[in-house]
ROFI-599608 format. One line per field, with one value per atom (N, C-alpha, C): residue number from 0; atom name; x, y, z. Coordinates in nm, 3 decimals. Layout:
N
i <- NUM;...;
at <- CA;...;
u <- X;...;
v <- Y;...;
w <- Z;...;
***
This chain:
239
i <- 0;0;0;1;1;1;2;2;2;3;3;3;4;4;4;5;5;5;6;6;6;7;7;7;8;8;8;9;9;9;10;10;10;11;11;11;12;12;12;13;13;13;14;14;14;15;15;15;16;16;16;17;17;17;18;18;18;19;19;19;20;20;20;21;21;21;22;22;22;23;23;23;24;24;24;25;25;25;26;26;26;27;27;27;28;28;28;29;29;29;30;30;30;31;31;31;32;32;32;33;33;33;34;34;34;35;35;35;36;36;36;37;37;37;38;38;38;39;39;39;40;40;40;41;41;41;42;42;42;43;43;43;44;44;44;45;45;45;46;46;46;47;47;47;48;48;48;49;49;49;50;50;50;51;51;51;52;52;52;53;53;53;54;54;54;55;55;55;56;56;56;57;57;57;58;58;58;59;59;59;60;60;60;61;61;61;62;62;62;63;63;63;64;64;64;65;65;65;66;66;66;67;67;67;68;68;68;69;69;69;70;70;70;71;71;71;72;72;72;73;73;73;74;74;74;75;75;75;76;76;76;77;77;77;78;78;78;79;79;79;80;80;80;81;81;81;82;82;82;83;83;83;84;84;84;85;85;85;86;86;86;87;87;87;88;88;88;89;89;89;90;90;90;91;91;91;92;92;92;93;93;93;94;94;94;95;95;95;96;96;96;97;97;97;98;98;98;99;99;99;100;100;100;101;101;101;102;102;102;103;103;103;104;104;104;105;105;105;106;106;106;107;107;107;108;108;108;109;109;109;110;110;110;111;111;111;112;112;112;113;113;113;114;114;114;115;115;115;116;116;116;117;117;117;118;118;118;119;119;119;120;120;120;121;121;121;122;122;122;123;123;123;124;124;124;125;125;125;126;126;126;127;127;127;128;128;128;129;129;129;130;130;130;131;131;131;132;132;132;133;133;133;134;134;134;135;135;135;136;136;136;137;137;137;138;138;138;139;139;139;140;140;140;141;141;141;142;142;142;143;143;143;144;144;144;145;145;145;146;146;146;147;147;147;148;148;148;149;149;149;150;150;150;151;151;151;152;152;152;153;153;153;154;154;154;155;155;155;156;156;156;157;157;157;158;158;158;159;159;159;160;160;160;161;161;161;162;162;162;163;163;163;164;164;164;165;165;165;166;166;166;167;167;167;168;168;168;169;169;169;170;170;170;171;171;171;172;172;172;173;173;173;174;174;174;175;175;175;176;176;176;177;177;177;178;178;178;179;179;179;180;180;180;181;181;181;182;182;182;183;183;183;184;184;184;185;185;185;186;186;186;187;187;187;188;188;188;189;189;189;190;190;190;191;191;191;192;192;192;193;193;193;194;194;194;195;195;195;196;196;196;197;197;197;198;198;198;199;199;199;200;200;200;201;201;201;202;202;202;203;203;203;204;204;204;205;205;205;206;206;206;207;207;207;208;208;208;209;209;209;210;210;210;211;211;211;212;212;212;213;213;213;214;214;214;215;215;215;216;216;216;217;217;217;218;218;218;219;219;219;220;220;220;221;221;221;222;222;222;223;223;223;224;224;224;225;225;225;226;226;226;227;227;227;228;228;228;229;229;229;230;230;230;231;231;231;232;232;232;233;233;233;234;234;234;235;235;235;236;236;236;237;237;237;238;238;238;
at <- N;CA;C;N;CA;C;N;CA;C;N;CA;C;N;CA;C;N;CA;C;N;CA;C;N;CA;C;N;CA;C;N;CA;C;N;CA;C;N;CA;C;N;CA;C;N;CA;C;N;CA;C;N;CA;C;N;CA;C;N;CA;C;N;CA;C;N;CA;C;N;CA;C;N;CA;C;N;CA;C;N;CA;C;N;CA;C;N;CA;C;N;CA;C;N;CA;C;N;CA;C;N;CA;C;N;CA;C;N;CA;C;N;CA;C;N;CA;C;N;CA;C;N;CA;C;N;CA;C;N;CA;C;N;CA;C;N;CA;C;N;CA;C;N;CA;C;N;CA;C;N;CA;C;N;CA;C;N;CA;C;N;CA;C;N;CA;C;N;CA;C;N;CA;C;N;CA;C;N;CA;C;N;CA;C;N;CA;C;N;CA;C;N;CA;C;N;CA;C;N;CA;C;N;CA;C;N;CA;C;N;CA;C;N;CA;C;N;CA;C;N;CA;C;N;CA;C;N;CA;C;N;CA;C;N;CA;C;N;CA;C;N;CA;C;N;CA;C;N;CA;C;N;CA;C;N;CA;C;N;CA;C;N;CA;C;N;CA;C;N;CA;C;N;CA;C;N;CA;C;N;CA;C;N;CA;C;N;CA;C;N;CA;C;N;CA;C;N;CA;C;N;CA;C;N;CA;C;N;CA;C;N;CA;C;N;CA;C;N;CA;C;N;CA;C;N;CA;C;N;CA;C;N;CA;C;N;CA;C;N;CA;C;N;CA;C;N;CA;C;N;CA;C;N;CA;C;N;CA;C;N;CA;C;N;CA;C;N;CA;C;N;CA;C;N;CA;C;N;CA;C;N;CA;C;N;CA;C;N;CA;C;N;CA;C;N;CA;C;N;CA;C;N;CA;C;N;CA;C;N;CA;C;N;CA;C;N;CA;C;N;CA;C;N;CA;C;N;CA;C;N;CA;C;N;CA;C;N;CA;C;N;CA;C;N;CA;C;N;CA;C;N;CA;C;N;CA;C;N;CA;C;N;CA;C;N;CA;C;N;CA;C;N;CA;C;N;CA;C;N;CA;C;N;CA;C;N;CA;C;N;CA;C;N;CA;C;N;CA;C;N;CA;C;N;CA;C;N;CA;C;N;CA;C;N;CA;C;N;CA;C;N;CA;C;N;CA;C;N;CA;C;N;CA;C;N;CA;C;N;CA;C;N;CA;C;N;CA;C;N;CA;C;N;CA;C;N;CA;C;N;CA;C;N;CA;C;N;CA;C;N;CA;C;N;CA;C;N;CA;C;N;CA;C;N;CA;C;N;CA;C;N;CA;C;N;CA;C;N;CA;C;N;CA;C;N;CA;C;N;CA;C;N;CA;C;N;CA;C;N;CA;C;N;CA;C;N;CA;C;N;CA;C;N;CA;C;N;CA;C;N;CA;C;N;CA;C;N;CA;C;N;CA;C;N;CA;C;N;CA;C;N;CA;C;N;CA;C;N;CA;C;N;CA;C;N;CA;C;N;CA;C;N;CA;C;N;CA;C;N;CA;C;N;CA;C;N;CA;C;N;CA;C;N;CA;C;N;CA;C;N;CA;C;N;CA;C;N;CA;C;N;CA;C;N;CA;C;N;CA;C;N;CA;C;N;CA;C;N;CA;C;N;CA;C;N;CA;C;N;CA;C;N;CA;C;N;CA;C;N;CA;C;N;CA;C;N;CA;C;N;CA;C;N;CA;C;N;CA;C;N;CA;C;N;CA;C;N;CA;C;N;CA;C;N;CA;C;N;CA;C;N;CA;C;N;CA;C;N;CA;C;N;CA;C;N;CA;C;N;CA;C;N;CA;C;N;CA;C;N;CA;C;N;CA;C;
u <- -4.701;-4.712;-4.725;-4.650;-4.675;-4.543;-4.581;-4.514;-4.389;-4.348;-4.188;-4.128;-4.173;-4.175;-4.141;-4.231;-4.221;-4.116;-4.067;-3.963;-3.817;-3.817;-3.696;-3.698;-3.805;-3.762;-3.788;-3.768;-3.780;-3.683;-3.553;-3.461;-3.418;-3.473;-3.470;-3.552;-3.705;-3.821;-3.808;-3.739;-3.699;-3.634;-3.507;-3.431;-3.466;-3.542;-3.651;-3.716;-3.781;-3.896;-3.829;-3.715;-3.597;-3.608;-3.605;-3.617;-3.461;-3.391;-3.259;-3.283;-3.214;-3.199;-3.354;-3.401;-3.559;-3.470;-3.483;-3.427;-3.575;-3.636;-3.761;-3.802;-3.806;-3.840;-3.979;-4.070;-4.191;-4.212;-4.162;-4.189;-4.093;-3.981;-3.881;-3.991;-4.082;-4.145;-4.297;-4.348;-4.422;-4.380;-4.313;-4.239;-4.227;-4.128;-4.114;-4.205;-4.239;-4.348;-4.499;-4.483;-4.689;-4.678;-4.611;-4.639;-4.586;-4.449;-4.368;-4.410;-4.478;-4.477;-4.462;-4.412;-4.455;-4.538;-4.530;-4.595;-4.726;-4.807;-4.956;-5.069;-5.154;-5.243;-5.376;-5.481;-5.557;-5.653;-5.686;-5.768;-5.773;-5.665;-5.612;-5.704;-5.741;-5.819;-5.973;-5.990;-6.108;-6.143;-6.000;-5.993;-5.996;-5.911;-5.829;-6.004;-6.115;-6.238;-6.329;-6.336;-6.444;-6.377;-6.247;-6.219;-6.252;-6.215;-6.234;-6.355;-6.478;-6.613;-6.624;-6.598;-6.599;-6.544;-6.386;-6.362;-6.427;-6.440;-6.514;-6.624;-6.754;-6.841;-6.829;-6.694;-6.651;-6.624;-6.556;-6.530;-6.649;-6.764;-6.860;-6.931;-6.875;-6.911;-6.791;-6.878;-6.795;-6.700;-6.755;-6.715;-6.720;-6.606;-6.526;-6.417;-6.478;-6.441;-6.317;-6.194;-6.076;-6.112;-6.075;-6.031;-5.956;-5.972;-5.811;-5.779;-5.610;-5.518;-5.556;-5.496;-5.456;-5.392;-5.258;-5.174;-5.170;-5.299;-5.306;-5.402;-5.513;-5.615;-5.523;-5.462;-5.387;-5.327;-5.245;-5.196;-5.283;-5.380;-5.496;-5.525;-5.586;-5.575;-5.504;-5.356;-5.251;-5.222;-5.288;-5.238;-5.415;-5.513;-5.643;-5.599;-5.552;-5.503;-5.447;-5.317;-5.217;-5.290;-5.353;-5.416;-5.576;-5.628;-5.708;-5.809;-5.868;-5.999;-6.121;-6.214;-6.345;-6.439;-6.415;-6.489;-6.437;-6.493;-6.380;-6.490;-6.431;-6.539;-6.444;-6.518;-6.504;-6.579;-6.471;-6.567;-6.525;-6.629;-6.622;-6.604;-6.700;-6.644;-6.710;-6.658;-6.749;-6.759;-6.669;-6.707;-6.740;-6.733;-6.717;-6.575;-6.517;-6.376;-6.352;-6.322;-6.251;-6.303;-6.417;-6.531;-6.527;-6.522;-6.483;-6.350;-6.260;-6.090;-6.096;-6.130;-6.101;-6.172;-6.321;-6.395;-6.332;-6.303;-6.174;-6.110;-6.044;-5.940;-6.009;-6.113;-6.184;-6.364;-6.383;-6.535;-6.613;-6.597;-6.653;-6.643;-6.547;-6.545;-6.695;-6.680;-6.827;-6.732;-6.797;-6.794;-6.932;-6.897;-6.985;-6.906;-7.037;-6.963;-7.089;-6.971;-7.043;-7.015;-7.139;-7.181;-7.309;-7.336;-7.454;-7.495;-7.401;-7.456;-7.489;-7.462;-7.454;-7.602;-7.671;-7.830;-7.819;-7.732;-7.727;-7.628;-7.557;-7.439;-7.508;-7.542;-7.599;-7.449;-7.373;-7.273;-7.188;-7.194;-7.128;-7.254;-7.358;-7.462;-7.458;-7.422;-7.426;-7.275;-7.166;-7.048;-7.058;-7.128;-7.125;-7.259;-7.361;-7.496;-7.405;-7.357;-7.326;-7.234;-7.275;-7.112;-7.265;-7.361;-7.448;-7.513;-7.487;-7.501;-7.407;-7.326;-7.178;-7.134;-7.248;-7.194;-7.320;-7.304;-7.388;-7.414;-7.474;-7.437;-7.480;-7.446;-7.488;-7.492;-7.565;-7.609;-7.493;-7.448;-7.425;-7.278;-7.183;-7.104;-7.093;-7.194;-7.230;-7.311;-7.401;-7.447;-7.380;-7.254;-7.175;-7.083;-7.012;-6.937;-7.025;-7.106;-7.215;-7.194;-7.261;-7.287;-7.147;-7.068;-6.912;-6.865;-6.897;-6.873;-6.875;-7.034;-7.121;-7.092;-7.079;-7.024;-6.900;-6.757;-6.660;-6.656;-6.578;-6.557;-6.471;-6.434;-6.362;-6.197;-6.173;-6.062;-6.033;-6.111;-6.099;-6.003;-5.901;-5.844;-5.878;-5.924;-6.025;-5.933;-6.017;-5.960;-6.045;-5.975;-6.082;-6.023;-6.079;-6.001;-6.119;-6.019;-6.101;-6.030;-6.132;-6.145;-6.152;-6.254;-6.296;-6.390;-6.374;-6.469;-6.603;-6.732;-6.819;-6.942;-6.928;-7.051;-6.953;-6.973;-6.863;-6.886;-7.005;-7.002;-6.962;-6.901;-6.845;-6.709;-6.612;-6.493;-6.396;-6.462;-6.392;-6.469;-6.609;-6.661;-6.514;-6.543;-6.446;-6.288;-6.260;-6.125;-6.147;-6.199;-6.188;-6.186;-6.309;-6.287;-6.173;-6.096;-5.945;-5.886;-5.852;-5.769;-5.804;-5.991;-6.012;-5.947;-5.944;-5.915;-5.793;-5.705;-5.522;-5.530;-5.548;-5.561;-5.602;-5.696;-5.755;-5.674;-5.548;-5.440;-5.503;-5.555;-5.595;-5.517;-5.594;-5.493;-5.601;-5.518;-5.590;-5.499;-5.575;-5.604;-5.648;-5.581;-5.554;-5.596;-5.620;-5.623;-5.644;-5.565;-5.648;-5.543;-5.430;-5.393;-5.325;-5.316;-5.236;-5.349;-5.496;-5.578;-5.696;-5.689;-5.821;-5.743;-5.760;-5.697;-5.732;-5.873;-5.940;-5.894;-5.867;-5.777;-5.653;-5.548;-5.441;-5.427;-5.500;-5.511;-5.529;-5.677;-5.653;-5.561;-5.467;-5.340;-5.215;-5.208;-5.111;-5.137;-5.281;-5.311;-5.333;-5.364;-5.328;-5.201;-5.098;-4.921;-4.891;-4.942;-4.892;-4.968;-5.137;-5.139;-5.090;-5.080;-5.011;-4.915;-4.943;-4.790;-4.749;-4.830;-4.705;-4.793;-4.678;-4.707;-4.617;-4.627;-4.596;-4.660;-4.665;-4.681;-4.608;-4.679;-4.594;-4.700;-4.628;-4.689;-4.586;-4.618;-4.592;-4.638;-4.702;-4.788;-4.869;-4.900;-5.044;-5.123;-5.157;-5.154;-5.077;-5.194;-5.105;-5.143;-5.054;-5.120;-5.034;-5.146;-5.107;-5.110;-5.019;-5.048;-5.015;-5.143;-5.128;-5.102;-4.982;-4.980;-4.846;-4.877;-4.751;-4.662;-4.642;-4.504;-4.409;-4.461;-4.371;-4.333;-4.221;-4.190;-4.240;-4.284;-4.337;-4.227;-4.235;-4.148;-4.274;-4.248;-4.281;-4.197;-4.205;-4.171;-4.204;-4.135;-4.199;-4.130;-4.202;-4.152;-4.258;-4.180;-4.188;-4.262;-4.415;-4.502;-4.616;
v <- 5.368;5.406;5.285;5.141;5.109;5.040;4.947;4.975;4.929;4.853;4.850;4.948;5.040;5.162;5.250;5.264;5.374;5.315;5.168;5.129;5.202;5.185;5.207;5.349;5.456;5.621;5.648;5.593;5.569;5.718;5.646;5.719;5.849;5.861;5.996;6.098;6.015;6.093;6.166;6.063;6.098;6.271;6.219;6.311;6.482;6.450;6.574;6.600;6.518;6.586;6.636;6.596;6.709;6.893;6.886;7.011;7.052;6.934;6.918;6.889;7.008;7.003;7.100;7.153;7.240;7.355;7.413;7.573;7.695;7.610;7.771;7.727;7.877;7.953;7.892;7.918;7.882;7.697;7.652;7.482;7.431;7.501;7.471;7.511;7.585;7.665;7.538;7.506;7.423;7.294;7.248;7.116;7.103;7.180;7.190;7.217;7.343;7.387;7.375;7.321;7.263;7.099;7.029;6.851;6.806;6.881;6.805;6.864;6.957;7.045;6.897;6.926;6.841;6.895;7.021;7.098;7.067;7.049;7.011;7.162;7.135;7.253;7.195;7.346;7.343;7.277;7.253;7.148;6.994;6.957;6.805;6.730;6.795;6.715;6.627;6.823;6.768;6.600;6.657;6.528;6.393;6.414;6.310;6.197;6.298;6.293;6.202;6.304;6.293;6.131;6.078;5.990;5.880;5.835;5.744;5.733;5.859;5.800;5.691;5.712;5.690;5.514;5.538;5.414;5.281;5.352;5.255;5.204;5.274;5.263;5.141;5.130;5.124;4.937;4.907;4.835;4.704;4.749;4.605;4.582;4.616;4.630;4.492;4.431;4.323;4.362;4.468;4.532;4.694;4.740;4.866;4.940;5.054;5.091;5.179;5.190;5.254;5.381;5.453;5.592;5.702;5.744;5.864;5.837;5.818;5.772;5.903;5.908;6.027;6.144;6.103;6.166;6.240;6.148;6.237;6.323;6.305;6.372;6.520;6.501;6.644;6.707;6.603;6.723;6.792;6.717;6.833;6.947;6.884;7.038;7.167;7.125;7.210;7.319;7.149;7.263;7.374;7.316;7.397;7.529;7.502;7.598;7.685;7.683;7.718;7.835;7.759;7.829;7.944;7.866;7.974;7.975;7.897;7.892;7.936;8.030;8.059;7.972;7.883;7.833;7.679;7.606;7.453;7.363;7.329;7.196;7.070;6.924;6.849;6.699;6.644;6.519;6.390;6.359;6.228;6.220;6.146;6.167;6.062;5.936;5.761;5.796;5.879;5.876;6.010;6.085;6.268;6.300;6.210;6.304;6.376;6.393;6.484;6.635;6.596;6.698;6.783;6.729;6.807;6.882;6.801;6.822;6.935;6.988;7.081;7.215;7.143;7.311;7.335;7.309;7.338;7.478;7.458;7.589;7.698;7.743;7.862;7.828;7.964;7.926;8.007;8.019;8.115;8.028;7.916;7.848;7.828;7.811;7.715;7.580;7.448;7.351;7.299;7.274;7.233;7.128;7.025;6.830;6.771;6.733;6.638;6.459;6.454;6.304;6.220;6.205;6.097;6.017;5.975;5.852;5.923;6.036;6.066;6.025;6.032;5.993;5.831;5.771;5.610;5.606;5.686;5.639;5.703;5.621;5.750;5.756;5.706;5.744;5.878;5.925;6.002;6.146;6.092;6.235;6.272;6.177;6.161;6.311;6.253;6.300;6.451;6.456;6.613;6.749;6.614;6.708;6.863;6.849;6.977;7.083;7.032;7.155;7.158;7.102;7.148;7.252;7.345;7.475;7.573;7.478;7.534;7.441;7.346;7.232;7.205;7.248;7.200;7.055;6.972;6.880;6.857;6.795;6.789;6.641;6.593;6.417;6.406;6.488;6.466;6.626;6.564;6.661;6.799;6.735;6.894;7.019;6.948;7.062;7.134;7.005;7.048;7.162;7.099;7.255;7.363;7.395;7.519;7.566;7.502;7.629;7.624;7.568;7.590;7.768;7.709;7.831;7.999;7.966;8.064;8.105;8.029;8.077;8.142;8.142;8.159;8.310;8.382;8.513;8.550;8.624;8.626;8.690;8.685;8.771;8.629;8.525;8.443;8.298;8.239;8.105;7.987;7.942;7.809;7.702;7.630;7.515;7.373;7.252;7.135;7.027;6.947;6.816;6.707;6.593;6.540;6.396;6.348;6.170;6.085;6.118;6.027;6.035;6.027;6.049;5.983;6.009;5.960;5.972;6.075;6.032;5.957;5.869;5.813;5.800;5.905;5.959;6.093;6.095;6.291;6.295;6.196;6.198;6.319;6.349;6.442;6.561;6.547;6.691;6.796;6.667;6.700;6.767;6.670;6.713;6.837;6.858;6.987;7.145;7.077;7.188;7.182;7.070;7.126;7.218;7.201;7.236;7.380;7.417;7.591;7.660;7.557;7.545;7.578;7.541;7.561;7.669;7.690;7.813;7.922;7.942;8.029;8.065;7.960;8.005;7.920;7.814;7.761;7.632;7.565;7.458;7.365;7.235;7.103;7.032;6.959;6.782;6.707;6.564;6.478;6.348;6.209;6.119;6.029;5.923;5.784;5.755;5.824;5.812;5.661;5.558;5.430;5.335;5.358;5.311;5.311;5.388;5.479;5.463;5.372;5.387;5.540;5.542;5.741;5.820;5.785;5.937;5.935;5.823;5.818;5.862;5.833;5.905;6.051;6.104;6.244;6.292;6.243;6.309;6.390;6.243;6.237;6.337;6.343;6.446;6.618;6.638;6.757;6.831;6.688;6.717;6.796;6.735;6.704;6.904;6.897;7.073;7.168;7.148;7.254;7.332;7.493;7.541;7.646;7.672;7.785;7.714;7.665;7.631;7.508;7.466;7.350;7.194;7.077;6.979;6.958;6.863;6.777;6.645;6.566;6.402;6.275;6.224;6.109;5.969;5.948;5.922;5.834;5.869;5.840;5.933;6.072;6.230;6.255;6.371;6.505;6.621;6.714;6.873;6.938;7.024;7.128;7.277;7.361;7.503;7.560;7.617;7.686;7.842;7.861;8.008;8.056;8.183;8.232;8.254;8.267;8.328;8.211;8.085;8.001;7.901;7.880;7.804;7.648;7.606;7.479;7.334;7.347;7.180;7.097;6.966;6.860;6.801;6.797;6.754;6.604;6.496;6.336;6.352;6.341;6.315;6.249;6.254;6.132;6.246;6.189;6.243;6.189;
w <- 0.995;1.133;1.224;1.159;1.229;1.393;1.440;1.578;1.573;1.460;1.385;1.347;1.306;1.240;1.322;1.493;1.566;1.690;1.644;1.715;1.641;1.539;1.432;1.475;1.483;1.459;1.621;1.740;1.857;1.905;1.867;1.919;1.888;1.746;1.695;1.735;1.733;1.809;1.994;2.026;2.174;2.161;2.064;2.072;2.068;1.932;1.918;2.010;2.071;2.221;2.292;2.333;2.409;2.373;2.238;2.182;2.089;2.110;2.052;1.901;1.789;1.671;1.595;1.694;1.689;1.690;1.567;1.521;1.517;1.478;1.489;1.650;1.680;1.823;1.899;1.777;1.825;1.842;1.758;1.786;1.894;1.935;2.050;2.175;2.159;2.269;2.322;2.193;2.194;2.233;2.181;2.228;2.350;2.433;2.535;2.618;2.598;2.701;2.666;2.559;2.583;2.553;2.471;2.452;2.558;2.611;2.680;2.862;2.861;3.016;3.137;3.216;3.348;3.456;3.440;3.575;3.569;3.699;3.683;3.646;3.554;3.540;3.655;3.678;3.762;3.712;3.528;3.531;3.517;3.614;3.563;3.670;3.754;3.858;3.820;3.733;3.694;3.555;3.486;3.405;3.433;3.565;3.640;3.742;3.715;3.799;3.685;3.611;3.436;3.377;3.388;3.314;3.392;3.561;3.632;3.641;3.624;3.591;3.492;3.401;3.248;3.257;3.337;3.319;3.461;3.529;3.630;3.581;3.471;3.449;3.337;3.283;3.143;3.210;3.334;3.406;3.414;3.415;3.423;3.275;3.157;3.031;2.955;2.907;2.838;2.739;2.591;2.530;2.553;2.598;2.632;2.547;2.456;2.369;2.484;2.362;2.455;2.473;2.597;2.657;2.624;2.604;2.565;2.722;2.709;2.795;2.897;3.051;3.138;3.030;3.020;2.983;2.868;2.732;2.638;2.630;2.783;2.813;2.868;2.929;2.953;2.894;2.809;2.669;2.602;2.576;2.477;2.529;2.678;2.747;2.792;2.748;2.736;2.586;2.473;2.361;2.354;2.425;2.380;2.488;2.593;2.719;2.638;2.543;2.484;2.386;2.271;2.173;2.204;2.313;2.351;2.274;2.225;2.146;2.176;2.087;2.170;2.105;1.980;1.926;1.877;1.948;1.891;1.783;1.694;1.655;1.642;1.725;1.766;1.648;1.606;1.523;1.660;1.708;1.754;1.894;2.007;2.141;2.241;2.218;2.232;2.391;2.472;2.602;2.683;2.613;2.677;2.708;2.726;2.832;2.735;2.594;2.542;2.478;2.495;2.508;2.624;2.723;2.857;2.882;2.794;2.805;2.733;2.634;2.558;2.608;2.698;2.786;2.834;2.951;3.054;3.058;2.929;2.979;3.005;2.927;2.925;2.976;3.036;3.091;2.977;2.866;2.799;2.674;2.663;2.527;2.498;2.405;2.297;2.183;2.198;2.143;2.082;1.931;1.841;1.825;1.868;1.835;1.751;1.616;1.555;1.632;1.671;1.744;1.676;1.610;1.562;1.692;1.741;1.843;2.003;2.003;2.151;2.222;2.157;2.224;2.255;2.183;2.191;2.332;2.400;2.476;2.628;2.670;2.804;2.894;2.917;2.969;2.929;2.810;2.757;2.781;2.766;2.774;2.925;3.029;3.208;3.233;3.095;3.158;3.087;2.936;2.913;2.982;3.057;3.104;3.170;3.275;3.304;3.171;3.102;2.996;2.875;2.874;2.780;2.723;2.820;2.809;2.680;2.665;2.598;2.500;2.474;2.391;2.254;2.110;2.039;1.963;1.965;1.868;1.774;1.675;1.565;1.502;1.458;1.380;1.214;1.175;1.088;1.012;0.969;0.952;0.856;0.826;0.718;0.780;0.857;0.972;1.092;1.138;1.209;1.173;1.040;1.004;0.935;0.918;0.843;1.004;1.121;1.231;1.266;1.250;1.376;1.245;1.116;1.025;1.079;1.121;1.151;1.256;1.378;1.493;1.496;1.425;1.450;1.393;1.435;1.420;1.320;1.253;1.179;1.241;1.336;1.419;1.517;1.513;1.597;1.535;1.590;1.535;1.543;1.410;1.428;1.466;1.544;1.634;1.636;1.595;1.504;1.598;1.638;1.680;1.654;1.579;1.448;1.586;1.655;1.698;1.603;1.545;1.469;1.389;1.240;1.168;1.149;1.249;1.282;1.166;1.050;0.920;0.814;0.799;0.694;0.537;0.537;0.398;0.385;0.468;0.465;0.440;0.447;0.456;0.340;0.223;0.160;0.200;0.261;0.283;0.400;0.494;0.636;0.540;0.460;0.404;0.319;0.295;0.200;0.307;0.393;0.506;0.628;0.618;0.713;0.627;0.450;0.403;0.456;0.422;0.474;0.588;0.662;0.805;0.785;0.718;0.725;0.650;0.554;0.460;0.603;0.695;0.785;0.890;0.896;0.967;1.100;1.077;1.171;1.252;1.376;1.423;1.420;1.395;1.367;1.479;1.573;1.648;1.585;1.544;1.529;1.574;1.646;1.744;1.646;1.725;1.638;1.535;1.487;1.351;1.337;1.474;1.464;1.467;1.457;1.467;1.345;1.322;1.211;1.056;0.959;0.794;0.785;0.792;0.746;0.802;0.954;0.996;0.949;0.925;0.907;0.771;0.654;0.539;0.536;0.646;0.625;0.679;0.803;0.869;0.719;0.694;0.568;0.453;0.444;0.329;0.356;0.522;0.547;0.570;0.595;0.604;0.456;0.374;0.228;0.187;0.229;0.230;0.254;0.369;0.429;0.382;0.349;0.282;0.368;0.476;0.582;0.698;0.819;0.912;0.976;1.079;1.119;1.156;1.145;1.243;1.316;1.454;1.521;1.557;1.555;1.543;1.622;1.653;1.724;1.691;1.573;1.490;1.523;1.637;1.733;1.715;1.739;1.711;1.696;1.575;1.517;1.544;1.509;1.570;1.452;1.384;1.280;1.323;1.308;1.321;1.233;1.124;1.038;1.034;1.004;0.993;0.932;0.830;0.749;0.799;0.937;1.000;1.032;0.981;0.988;0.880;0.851;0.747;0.757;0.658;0.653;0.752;0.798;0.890;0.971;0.927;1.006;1.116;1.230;1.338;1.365;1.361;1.446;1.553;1.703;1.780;1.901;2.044;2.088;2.225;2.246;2.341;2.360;
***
């Protein structure tokens, strides 16, 4: 994945984000109308608000851990818009925005975030105080997934978006429970995968699970949608 690599499959990836050579219905639909949308949604303002905190603050700090970009701050909120989640669990979130990005669509969501450090970051506790009401956290990933377990309904589609694997003795715990997660007909987020060896390993090893469903990747993020009504294809493309 790396940037020789995403130079060489450049042109192919383009091509695909078009939606050109996309034969199933539903990933032509996605492509287009959720990675690729242009039209503005009603919560981009607020993103567009939550991140310039973040980075102004981020601005008189010598060492300034990176942002999720504008642009990939709004896609998330398109595919969480999209899928409609009542229950998300979240590994990792060094500044809040993406914690916030994923409340958004719905005023009724609930997010369970595994964060160890959030008590260490006061910037990040400044940007989630108002959504705390709706936000659990958890120190460690085994507690995180037992309640996200418990919380989720059984009629309901589990929804995971993995930043960053923040207990780094959990790494096969986390993996064993996406696979549940895909098996549940569920959707997996991705981030980090040109950055992170561990995420980029588990990316690769949930591609390799998966037996009814789709990805799509850019291989910056990935996004899995598990479900029988679709035949297994991987998508690389360019978003």
């Amino acid at each position: 994945m790396g940037r020789i690599h995403r130079l060489r499959t450049a042109l192919s990836r383009h091509h695909r984000s078009a939606g050109f050579g996309i034969h199933s219905p539903f990933a032509f639909n996605f492509v287009c109308n959720v990675l690729g949308e242009r039209l503005p949604y009603y919560g981009y303002a607020v993103i567009e608000a939550t991140r310039r905190v973040v980075v102004e603050a981020g601005m008189h700090r010598l060492h300034h851990a990176h942002v999720i970009s504008l642009s990939n701050a709004k896609m998330l909120f398109r595919i969480v818009n999209y899928f409609a989640p009542r229950h998300i669990l979240q590994f990792g979130t060094n500044h809040g925005v993406t914690a916030v990005t994923v409340l958004l669509p719905s005023s009724a969501a609930q997010l369970c975030l595994c964060e160890p450090l959030l008590g260490s970051r006061p910037l990040a506790s400044h940007v989630l105080q108002p959504y705390m009401n709706r936000i659990h956290v958890h120190s460690d990933a085994g507690s995180a997934i037992a309640a996200y377990c418990h919380a989720l309904q059984h009629d309901q589609q589990p929804f995971v978006l993995v930043n960053e694997i923040t207990d780094g003795n959990a790494y096969k715990a986390i993996e064993q429970f996406l696979y549940t997660i895909l098996d549940d007909k569920g959707v997996i987020v991705m981030r980090n995968l040109n950055k992170d060896k561990q995420l980029k390993q588990l990316w690769a090893s949930c591609e390799r699970y998966v037996h009814a469903g789709q990805s799509f990747t850019n291989e910056k993020i990935g996004i899995i949608v598990a479900t029988p009504k679709l035949q297994p294809e991987r998508f690389n493309l360019w978003f």
